[in-house]
C-alpha positions as a Python dict, from the first residue, in 0.01 Angstrom:
ca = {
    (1, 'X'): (0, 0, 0),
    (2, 'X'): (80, 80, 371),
    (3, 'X'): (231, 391, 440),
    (4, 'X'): (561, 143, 569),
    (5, 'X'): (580, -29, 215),
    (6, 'X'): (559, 338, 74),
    (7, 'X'): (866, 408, 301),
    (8, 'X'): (1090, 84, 164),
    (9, 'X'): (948, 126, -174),
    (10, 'X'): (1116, 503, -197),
    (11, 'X'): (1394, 354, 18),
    (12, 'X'): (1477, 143, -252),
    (13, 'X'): (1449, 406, -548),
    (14, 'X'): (1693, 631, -348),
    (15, 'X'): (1965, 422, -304),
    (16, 'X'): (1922, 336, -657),
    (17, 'X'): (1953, 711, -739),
    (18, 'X'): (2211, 743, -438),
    (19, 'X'): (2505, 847, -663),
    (20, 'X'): (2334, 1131, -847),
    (21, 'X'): (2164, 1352, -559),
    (22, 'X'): (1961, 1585, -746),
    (23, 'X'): (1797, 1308, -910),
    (24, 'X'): (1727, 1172, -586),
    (25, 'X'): (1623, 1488, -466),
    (26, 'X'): (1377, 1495, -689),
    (27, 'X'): (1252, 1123, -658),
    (28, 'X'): (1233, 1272, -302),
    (29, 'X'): (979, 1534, -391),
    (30, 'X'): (765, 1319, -619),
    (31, 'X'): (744, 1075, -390),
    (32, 'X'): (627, 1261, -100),
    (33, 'X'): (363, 1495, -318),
    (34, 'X'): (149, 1196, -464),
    (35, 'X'): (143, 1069, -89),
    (36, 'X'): (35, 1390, 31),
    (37, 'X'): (-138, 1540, -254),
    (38, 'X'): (-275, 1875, -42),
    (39, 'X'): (89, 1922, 87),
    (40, 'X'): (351, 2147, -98),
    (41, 'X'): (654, 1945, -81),
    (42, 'X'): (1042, 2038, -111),
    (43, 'X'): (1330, 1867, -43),
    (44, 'X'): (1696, 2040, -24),
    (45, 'X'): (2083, 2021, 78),
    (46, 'X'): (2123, 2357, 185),
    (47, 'X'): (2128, 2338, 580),
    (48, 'X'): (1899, 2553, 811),
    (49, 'X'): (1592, 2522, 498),
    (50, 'X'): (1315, 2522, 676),
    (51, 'X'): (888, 2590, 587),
    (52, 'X'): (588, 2447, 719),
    (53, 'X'): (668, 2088, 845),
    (54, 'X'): (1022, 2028, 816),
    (55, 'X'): (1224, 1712, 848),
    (56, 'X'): (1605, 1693, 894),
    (57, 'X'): (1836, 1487, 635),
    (58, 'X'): (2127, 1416, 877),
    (59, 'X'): (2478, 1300, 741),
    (60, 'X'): (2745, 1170, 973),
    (61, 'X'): (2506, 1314, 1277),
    (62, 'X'): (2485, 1659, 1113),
    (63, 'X'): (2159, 1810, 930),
    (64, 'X'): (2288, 1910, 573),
    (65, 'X'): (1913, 1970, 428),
    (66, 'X'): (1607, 1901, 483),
    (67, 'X'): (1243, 1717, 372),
    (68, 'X'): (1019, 2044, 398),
    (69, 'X'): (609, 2012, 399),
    (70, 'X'): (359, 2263, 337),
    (71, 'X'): (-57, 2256, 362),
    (72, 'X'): (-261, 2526, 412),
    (73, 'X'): (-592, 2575, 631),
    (74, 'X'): (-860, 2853, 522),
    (75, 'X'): (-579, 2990, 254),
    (76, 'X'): (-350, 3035, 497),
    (77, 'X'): (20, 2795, 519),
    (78, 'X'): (25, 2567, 850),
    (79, 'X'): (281, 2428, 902),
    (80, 'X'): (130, 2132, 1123),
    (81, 'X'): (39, 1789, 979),
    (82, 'X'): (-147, 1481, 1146),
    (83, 'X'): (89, 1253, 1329),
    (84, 'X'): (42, 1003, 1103),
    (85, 'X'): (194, 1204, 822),
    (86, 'X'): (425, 1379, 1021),
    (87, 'X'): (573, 1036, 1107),
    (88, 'X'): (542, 929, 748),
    (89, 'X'): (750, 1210, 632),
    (90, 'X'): (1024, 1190, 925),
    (91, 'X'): (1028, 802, 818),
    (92, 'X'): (1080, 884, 478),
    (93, 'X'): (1367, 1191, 593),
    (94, 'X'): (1568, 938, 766),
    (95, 'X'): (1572, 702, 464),
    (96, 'X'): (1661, 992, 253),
    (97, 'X'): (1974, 1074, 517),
    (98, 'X'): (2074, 682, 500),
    (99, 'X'): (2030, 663, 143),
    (100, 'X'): (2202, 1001, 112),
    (101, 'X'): (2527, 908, 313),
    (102, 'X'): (2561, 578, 92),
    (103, 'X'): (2558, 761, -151),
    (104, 'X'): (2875, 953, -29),
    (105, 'X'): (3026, 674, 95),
    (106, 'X'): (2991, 441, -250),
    (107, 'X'): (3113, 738, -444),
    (108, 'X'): (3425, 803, -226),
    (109, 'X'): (3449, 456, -250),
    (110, 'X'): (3465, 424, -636),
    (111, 'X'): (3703, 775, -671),
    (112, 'X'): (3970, 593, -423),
    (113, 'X'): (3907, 280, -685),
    (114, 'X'): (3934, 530, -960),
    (115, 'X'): (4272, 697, -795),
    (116, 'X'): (4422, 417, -736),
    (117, 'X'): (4369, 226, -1097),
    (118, 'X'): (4536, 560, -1238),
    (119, 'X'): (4765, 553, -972),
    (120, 'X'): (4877, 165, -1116),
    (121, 'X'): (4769, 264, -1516),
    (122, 'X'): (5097, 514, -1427),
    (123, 'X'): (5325, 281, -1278),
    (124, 'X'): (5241, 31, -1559),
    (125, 'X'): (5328, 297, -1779),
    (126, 'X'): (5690, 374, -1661),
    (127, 'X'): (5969, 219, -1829),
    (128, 'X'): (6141, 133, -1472),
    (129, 'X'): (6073, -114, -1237),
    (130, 'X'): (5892, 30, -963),
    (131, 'X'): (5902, -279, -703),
    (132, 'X'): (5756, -238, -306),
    (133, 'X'): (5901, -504, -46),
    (134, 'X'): (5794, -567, 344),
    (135, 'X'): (6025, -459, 644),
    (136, 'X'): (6171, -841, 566),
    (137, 'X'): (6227, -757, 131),
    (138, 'X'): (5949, -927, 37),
    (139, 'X'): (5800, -829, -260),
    (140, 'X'): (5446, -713, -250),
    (141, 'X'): (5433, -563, -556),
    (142, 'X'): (5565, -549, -917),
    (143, 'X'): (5430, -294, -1257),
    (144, 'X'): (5457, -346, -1549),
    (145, 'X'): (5838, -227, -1568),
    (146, 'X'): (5917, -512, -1350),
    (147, 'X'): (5793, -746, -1538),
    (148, 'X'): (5920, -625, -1865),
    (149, 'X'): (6298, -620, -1717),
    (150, 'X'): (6278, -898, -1519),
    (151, 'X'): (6056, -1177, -1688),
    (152, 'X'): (5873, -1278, -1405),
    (153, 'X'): (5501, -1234, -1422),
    (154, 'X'): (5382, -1037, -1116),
    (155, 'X'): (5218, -1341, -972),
    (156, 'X'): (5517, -1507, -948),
    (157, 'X'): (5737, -1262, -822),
    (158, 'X'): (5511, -1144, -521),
    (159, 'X'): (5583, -1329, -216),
    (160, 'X'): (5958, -1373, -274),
    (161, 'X'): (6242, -1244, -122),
    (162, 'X'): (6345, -957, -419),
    (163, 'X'): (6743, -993, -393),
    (164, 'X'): (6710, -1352, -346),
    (165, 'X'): (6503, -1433, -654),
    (166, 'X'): (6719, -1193, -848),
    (167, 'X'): (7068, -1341, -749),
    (168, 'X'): (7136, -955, -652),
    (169, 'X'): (7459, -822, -522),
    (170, 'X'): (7520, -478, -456),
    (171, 'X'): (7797, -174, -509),
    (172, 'X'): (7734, 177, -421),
    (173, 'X'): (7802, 500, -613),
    (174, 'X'): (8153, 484, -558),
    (175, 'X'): (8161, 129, -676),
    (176, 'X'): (8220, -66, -356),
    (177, 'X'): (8086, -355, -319),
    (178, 'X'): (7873, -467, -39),
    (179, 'X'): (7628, -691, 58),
    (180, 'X'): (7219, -716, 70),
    (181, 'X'): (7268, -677, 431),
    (182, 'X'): (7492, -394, 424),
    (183, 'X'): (7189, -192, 170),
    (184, 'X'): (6920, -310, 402),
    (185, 'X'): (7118, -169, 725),
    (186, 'X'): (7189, 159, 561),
    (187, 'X'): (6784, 209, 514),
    (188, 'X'): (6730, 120, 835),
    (189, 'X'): (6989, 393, 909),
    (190, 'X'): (6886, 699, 679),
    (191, 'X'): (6578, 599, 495),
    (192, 'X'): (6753, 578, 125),
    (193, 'X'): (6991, 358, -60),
    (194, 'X'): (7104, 441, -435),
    (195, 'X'): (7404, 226, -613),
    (196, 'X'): (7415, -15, -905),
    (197, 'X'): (7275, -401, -887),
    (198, 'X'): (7419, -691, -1104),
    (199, 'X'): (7122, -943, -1114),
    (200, 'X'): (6970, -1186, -1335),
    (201, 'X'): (6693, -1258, -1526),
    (202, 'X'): (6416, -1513, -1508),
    (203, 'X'): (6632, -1639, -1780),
    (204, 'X'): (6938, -1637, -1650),
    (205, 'X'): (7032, -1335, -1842),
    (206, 'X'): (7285, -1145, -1622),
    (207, 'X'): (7161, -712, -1582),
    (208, 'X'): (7302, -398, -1462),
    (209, 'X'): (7046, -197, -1301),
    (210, 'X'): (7093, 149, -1126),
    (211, 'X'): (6848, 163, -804),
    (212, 'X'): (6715, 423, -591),
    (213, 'X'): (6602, 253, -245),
    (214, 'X'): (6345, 414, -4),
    (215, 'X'): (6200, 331, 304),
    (216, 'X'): (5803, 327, 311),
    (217, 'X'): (5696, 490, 692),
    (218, 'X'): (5355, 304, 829),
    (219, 'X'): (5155, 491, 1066),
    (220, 'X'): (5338, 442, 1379),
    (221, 'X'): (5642, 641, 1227),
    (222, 'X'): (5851, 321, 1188),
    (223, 'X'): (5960, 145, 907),
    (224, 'X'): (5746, -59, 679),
    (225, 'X'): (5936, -196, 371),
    (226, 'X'): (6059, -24, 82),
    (227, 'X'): (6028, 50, -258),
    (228, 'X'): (6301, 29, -555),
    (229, 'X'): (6302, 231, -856),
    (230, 'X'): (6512, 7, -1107),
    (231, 'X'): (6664, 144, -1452),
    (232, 'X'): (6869, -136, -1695),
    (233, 'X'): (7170, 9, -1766),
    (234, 'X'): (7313, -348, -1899),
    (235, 'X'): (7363, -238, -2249),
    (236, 'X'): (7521, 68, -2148),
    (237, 'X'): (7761, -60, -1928),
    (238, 'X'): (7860, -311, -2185),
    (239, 'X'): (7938, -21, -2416),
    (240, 'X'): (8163, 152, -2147),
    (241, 'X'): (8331, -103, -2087),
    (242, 'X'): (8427, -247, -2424),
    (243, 'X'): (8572, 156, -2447),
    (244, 'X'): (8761, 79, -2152),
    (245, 'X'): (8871, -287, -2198),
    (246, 'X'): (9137, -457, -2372),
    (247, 'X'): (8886, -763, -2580),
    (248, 'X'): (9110, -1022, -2543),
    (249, 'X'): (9230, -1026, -2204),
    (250, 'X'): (8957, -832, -2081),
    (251, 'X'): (9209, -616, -1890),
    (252, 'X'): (9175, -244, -1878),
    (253, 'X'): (9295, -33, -2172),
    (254, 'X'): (9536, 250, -2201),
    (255, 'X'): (9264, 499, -2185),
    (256, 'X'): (9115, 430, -1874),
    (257, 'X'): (9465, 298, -1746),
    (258, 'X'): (9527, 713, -1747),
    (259, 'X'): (9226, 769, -1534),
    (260, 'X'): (9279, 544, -1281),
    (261, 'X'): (9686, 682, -1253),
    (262, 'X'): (9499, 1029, -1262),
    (263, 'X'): (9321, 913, -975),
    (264, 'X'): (9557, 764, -778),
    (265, 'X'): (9811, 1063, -805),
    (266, 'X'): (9520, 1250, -624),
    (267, 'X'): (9509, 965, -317),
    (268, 'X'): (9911, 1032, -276),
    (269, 'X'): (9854, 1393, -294),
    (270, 'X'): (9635, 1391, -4),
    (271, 'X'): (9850, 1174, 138),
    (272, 'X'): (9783, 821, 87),
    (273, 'X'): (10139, 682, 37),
    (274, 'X'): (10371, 613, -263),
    (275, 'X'): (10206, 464, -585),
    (276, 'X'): (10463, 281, -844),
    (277, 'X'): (10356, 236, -1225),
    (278, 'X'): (10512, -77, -1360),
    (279, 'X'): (10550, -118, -1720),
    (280, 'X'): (10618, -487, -1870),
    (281, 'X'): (10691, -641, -2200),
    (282, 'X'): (10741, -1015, -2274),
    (283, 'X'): (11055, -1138, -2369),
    (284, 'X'): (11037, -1455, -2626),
    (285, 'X'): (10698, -1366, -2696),
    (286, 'X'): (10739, -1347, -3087),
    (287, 'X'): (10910, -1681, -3111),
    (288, 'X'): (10606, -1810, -2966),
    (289, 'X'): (10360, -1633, -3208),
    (290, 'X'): (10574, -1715, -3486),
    (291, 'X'): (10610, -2060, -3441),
    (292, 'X'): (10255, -2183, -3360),
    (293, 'X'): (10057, -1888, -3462),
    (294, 'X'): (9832, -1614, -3350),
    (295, 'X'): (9625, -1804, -3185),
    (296, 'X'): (9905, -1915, -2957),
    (297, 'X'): (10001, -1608, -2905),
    (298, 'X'): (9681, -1507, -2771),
    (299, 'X'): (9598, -1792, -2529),
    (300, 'X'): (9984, -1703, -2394),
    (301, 'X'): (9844, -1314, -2354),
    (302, 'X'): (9562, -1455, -2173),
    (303, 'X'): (9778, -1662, -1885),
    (304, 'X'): (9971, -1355, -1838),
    (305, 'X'): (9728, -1116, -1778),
    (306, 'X'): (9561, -1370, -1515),
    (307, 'X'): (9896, -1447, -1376),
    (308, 'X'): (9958, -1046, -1321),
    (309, 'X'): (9624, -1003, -1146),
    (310, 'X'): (9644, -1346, -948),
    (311, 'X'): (10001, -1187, -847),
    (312, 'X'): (9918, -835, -746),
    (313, 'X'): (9639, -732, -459),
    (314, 'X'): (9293, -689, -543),
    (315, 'X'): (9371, -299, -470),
    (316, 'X'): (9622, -241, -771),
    (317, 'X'): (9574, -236, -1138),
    (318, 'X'): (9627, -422, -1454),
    (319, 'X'): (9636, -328, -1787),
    (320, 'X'): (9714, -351, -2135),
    (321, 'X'): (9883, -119, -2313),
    (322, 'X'): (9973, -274, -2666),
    (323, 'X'): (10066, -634, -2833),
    (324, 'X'): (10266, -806, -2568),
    (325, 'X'): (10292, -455, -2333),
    (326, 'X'): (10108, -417, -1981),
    (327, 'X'): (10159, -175, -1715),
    (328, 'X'): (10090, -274, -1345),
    (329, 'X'): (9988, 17, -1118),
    (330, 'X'): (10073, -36, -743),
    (331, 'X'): (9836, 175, -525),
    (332, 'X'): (9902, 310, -150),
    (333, 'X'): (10181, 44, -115),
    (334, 'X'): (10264, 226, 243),
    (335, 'X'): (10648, 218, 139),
    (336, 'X'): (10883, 245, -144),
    (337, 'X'): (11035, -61, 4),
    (338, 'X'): (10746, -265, -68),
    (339, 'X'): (10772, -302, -419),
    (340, 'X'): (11087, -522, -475),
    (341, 'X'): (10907, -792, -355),
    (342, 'X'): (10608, -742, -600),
    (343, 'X'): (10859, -704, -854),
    (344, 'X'): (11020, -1051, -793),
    (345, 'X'): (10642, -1198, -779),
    (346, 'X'): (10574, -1094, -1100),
    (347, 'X'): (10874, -1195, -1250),
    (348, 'X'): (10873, -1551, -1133),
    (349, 'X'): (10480, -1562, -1206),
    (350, 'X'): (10516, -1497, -1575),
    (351, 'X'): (10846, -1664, -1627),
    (352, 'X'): (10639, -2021, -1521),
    (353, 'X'): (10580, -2211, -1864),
    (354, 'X'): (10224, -2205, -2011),
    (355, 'X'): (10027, -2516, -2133),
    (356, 'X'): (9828, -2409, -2441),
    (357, 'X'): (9567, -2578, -2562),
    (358, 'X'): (9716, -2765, -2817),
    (359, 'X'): (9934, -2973, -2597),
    (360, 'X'): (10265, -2740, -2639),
    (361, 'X'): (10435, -2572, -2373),
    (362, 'X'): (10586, -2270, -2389),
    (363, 'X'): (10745, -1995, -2187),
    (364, 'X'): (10859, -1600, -2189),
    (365, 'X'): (11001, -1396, -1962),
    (366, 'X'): (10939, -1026, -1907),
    (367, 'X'): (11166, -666, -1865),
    (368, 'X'): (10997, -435, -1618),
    (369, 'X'): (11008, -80, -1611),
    (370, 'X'): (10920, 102, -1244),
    (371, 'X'): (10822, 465, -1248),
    (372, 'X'): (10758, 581, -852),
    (373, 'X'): (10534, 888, -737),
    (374, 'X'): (10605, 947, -360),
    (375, 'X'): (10575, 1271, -295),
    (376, 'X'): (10286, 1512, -319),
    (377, 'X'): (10554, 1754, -564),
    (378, 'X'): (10556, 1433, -785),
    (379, 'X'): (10201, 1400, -831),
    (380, 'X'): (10217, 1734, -1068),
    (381, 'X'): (10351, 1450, -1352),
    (382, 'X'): (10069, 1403, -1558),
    (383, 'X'): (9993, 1014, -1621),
    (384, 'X'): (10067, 979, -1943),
    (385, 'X'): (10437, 1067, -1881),
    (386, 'X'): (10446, 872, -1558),
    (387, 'X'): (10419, 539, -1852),
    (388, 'X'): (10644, 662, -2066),
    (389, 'X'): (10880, 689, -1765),
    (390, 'X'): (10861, 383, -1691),
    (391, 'X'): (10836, 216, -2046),
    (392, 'X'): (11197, 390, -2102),
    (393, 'X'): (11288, 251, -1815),
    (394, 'X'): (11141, -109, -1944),
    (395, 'X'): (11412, -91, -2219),
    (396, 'X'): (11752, -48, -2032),
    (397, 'X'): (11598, -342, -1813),
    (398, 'X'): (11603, -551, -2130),
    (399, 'X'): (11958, -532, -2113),
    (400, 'X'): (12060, -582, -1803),
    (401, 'X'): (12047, -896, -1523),
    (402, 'X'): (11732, -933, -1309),
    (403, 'X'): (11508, -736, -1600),
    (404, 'X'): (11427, -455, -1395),
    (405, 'X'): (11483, -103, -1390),
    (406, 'X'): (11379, 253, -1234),
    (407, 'X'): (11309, 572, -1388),
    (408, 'X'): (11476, 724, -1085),
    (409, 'X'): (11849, 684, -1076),
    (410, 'X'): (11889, 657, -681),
    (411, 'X'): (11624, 357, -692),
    (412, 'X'): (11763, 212, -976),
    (413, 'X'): (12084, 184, -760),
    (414, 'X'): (11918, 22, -507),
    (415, 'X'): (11753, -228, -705),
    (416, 'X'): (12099, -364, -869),
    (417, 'X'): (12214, -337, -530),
    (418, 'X'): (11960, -554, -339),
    (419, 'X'): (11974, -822, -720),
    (420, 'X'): (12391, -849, -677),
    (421, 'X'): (12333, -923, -297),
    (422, 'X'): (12049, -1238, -414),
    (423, 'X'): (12222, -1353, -707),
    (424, 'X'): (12598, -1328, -615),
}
C-alpha cells in the first residue's frame, strides 16, 4: 500500500477511536512503528514533548502534543529522517490533530445532548407546568406537567397562542382582575408576573392555576418570550370556598362576611370614607315555605340574593348570614348621605314578586337594619358587633313604616325624617 493509503487507512481508525484518546494514542503509535520499523515512535498530549523527529498535533491552531520519532545512526539517536518519512509522519500528525479535534468536538457535542435530555428528563419530572412562549405568547414548549394538567399533547399545544388556547383570564395577588394584555405589559415592564389564572382544559374542564411569569433575555439584552411555572390549585380553591360560601345561594358566609368587614374597617381607618353594614330579613318568607315547600323557599332565597347583588355595586358585599337573613356591606360610599338611596333600591328590588318554577308567584318584603362606621374612632368596633348592631336594629324596623332602621339614634332620626317627607 502507498504511503497515502497508509495515511487514510489510520485516518479512518482514528476517528473511529476519536472519542477515547488514549486508545487513539496508541493506534497512533502502532501505526507509525510497523511503518517505520527502525524508528522509536511516541505519540503524546502533553505540549512542548519533543525527541528526535517531532511532529506537532495542533487543536484549534494550538500544538497540545505531539507525533515524536526516533532512529539511531552508529548507536547514537538522530533525530533526522528521509523526507519521505518525515512527510509521512507530518501527514499522519495532521490527521491525528483533525481526528483529534473531532473528537472534542463530537464529545462536546453528545455532553450538550446529554445536558440537555437531563435538563428535559427534569422538567418532565416536575409536577408543574413548566411552559416557554415567544415575545408574541406562543408556545414553544410544553413538559410533561403541561400535558398532565392541561390535556393537550405537546404537539398540539406548540404553535398556539398559550392564553388563547386556554380561555385564560387573569387576577393578580391581590385578586384584581386584569387582562392578558395587562400581564404581558407588566413583563415587558419588570421582567416578572405572578397571580392566579382561571382556564380550561382540553376538556372543557374549568382550573385554577397559580403562575409565576418570567421574561426569557436573548442575546441582545432584549426580550425574548417567557416562561410560566403553573401549579393547579382548582381543588383547593374549591375547598376554600365551599368554607366561605353559603351552598345555596352561593353568597358569602358569615365567616368570611367578618373578614371582609375586618377589612374594610381598615380602608376607613386610613381614610377611605364611611362603610355601612346592612342587615336584612324577609318578611312573609315562612308563608311562602310553608305553603309550597322547601323547595320554594329556596328558589325564593335564590332571586333574592341575585336581586341584592344586581342592586348593589360590584364594590360592596353580599352575604348570608342564616335562613332568610343577609347582611349587605356598603364599602367607601364617599358619604353617609349616600346610603338612603341604596336602601330604597333594595327595598323595592326584593319587594318585586318572584316567578318560581312551578308556575306560582309569590312575594316578601324585607326589614333592614343599618349599622354606620364613619369615623376612624369607630373602626375600633370589632365586626362581629358591627352585625349585631345592625341586626338589633333590623328588629325595631320590623315594626315600624318604611322597614328601616339605624343603630345610631341621630341617623335613625333622619331616616324617619327623609320617609315622612316621601310618604306624607
Amino acid at each position: 500500500m502507498s504511503r497515502f493509503g497508509v495515511v487514510a487507512s489510520i485516518g479512518a481508525r482514528l476517528l473511529d477511536a476519536a472519542l477515547d484518546e488514549e486508545r487513539m494514542l496508541r493506534y497512533l503509535t502502532t501505526a507509525l512503528a510497523a511503518e517505520l520499523p527502525d524508528h522509536t515512535v511516541s505519540a503524546t498530549l502533553r505540549p512542548g514533548a519533543s525527541g528526535g523527529f517531532t511532529a506537532p498535533l495542533v487543536l484549534h491552531g494550538r500544538a497540545v502534543g505531539a507525533v515524536c520519532v526516533d532512529g539511531e545512526v552508529d548507536g547514537e539517536v538522530d533525530g533526522e529522517l528521509p523526507p519521505d518519512e518525515a512527510e509521512f509522519v507530518a501527514a499522519v500528525a495532521a490527521v491525528a490533530s483533525a481526528a483529534l479535534e473531532h473528537g472534542r468536538a463530537l464529545g462536546a457535542a453528545l455532553a450538550l445532548l446529554d445536558d440537555a435530555r437531563r435538563q428535559t428528563h427534569l422538567l418532565d419530572a416536575i409536577s408543574d407546568a413548566v411552559i416557554s412562549c415567544t415575545a408574541d405568547n406562543v408556545i414553544d414548549s410544553w413538559n410533561a406537567g403541561a400535558e398532565r394538567l392541561y390535556g393537550y399533547p405537546a404537539g398540539e399545544a406548540i404553535g398556539c397562542d398559550l392564553f388563547a388556547l386556554l380561555a385564560t383570564t387573569c387576577s393578580t395577588d391581590d385578586g384584581i382582575e386584569v387582562g392578558p394584555r395587562q400581564v404581558l405589559e407588566d413583563l415587558a415592564a419588570v421582567g416578572r408576573w405572578s397571580g392566579e389564572l382561571r382556564e380550561r382544559r382540553f376538556d372543557g374542564a374549568p382550573l385554577t392555576v397559580l403562575s409565576s411569569v418570567s421574561t426569557l433575555t436573548g442575546p441582545d439584552g432584549q426580550g425574548a418570550g417567557f416562561v410560566y411555572v403553573n401549579r393547579d390549585v382548582t381543588e383547593q380553591r374549591l375547598q376554600e370556598h365551599a368554607a366561605s360560601h353559603d351552598a345555596l345561594t352561593g353568597l358569602a358566609n358569615r365567616r368570611r362576611l367578618v373578614n371582609r368587614i375586618h377589612d374594610a374597617a381598615g380602608r376607613v381607618h386610613r381614610g377611605g370614607g364611611p362603610m355601612a353594614v346592612l342587615f336584612l330579613d324577609l318578611n312573609g318568607f315562612k308563608p311562602v315555605n310553608d305553603r309550597y315547600g322547601h323547595a320554594a323557599g329556596d328558589e325564593l332565597l335564590v332571586a333574592v340574593a341575585h336581586r341584592l347583588t344586581a342592586t348593589v355595586r360590584g364594590t360592596d358585599f353580599v352575604a348570608r348570614v342564616g335562613g332568610d337573613e343577609f347582611v349587605v356591606l356598603l364599602e367607601m360610599i364617599g358619604a353617609v348621605d349616600r346610603i338612603p338611596p341604596v336602601l330604597e333600591r333594595i327595598l323595592e328590588s326584593v319587594a318585586e314578586p318572584v316567578q318560581l318554577s312551578s308556575g306560582e308567584t309569590v312575594a316578601v318584603a324585607t326589614s333592614i337594619g343599618v349599622a354606620v362606621v364613619e369615623s376612624p374612632q369607630e373602626t375600633a368596633i370589632e365586626p362581629e358587633r358591627l352585625v349585631q348592631l345592625a341586626d338589633e336594629a333590623m328588629y325595631r324596623a320590623k315594626h315600624r313604616p318604611g322597614r328601616v332602621a339605624f343603630s345610631d339614634e341621630s341617623r335613625d332620626a333622619e331616616w324617619l325624617t327623609r320617609f315622612a317627607i316621601a310618604h306624607p
